[in-house]
N, C-alpha and C positions, 0 to 999 in steps of 0.2 A: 624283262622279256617274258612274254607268254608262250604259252603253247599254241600252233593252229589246227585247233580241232577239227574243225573244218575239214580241212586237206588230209591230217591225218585219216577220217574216216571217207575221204574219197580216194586216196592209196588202195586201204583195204577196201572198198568195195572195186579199185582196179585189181586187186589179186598181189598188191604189193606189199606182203606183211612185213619185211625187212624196212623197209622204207618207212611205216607207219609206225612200227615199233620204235625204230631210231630219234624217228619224232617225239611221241610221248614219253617215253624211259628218260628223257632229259627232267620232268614235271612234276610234283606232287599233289596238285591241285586234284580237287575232287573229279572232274571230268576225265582230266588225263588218266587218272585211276582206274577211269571205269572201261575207258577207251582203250586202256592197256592189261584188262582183265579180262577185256571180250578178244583182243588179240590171240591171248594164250588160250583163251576156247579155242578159235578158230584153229592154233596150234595142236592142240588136243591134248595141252600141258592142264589140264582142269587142278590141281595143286597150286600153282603158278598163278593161276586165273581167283581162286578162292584166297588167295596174300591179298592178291590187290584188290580186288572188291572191298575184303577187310578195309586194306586202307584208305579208300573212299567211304567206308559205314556202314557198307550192305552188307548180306549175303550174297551167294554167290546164286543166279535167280535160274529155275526149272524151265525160261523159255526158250524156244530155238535160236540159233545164230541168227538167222534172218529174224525173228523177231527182236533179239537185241542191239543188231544195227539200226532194225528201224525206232527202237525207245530213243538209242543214242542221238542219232539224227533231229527226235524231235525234242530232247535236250539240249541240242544245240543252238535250235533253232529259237525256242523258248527262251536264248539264255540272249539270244542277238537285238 
């Protein structure tokens, strides 16, 4: 079973961060990582958000929220 990234990041851009989270927190895949480290931004948890970035590879990155939903987006999209 995979994650659907997808949906995940169309929850959060409905404003449904419980819903998306629940989603990815099941995952460890590199995406779900990063889809669950932009969460805990949105959250304002940035400690929480810098774990999981870690565990996808990165840093944890200087740009705005709306600018990391829309990398994620076209990570997704790239990856289809």
């Amino acid at each position: 079973m995979t994650c659907d990234h997808a949906k995940a990041l169309a929850l959060a851009k409905a404003g449904q961060w419980d819903a998306a989270h629940e989603l990815v927190q099941l995952y460890c895949d590199r995406t779900s990582c990063l889809i669950h480290a932009y969460l805990h931004r949105v959250e304002g948890d940035n400690s929480n958000a810098r774990y999981w970035y870690r565990q996808a590879g990165v840093t944890m990155p200087a740009n705005t929220l709306e600018e990391e939903l829309e990398r994620l987006v076209d990570t997704i999209a790239s990856q289809a």
